[in-house]
N, C-alpha and C positions, 0 to 999 in steps of 0.2 A: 225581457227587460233590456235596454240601454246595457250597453257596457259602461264600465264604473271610469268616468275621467277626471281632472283636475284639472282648474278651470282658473288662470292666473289672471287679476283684473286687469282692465287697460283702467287708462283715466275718465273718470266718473264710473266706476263699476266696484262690485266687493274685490275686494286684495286678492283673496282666494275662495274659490269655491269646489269644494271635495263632492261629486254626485255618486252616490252608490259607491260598493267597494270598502277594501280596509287599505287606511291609511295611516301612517308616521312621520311623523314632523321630530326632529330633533337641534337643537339648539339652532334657532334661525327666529327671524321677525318677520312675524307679518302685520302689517303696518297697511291702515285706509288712509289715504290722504285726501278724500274727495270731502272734507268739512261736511259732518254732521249730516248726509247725505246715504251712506254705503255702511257696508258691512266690514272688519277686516277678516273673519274665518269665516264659512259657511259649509253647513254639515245639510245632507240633503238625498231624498231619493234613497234610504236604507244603507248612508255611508257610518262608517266605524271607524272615529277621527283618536289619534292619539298623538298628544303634543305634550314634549321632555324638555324643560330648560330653554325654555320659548320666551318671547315676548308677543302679546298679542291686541292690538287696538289699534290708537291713533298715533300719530307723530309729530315732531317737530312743533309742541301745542296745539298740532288742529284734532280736535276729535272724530271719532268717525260716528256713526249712528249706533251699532251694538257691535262689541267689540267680539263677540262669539253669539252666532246664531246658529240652531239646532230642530231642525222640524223634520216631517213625512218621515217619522220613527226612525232617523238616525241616533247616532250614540256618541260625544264626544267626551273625552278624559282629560284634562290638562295635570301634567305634573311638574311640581317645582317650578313655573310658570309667572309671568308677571303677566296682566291682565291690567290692560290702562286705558284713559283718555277717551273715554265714551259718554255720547252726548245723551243718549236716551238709557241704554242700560247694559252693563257687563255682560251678561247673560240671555238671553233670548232665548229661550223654551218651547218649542210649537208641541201639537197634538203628538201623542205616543212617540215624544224624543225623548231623551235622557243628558242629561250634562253632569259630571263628577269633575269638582278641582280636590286635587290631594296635595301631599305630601308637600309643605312649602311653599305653597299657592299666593301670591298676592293682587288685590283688586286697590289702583290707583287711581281715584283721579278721576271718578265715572260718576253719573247725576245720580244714578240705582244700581243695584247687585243684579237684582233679578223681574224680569221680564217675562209672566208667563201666556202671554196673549193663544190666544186658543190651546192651552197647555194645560186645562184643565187633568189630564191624562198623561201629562208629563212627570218625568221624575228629577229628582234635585236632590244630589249628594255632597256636602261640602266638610274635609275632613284637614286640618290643620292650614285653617287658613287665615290671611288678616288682610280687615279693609282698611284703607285710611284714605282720607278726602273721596270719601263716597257719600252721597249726601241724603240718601235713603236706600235700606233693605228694599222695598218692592216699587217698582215706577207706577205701578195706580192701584188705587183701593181694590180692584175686582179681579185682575188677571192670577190666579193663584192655585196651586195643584190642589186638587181635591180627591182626598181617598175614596168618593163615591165614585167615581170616576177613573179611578185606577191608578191616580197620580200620587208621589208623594214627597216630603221636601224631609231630608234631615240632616243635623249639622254635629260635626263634635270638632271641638278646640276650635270654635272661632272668634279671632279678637276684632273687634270695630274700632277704630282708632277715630278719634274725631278731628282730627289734624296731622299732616305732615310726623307732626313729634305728637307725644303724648304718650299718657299710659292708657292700655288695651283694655275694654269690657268684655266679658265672654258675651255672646251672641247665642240665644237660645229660638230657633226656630217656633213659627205659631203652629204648624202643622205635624203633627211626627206621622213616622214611618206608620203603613199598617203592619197588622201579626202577621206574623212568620208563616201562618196558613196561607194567606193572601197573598202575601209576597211572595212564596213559592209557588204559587199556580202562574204569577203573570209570566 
């Protein structure tokens, strides 16, 4: 295989693109400015993304296309992280990736949460997190993990805010987790 590089965009490309490898991001921004266009993270080629007290999307109002993309079975984590200004969807899912936002996570500002285009076999953890001015849970009716398929979507402590201010709904996922049988073979 490729050695594992990190791949910083020029103008019109993703922000960043992590290939193969384990990597950590710690208090810094990455930021697509190429208008609804690009990527701002890109996990890829069996990379292992970890981002601490991050910002990660668009900037200065312009959105980018998906503010974190995850496919060819990479894994990324975002923690205590702001997640913003995404034209199509926070989240981007491919085939046997994985995406976890934890610990303080928030999603601003983005048309969807989540993106799971050939992601049927993707997995979606989301553990204390809050959306506000997001303006749908899933960007189309069909892209969606399916436990037939090995994928699966689960949330706990998520609030959805439907404006800027407001008070918070908890947010209960359509799909849970499979049993603990299944889950410990994948």
């Amino acid at each position: 295989p490729p050695p594992p590089f990190l791949k910083r965009g020029a103008v019109g490309a993703d922000a960043v693109r992590a290939q193969g490898g384990v990597w950590e991001l710690s208090h810094c921004k990455v930021q697509s400015l190429a208008a609804n266009r690009h990527d701002a993270l890109v996990a890829g080629l069996g990379a292992v993304l970890t981002a601490r007290h991050c910002t990660v999307g668009g900037a200065d109002g312009k959105t980018c296309r998906y503010a974190v993309g995850v496919a060819s079975g990479s894994r990324v984590v975002l923690e205590a992280s702001s997640v913003q200004l995404a034209d199509q969807a926070a989240l981007r899912c491919g085939a046997n990736a994985a995406v976890q936002l934890q610990k303080r996570c928030q999603v601003v500002g983005c048309n969807s949460l989540l993106d799971c285009v050939d992601g049927r076999s993707g997995t979606v953890l989301l553990t204390d997190l809050s959306l506000a001015s997001v303006r749908s849970i899933w960007a189309d009716a069909h892209n969606r993990p399916d436990p037939h398929y090995g994928g699966w979507i689960a949330a706990q402590n998520v609030l959805q805010y439907p404006d800027e201010v407001g008070k918070g709904q908890p947010w209960e996922p359509p799909i849970v987790p499979p049993s603990p049988q299944t889950h410990a073979t994948q």
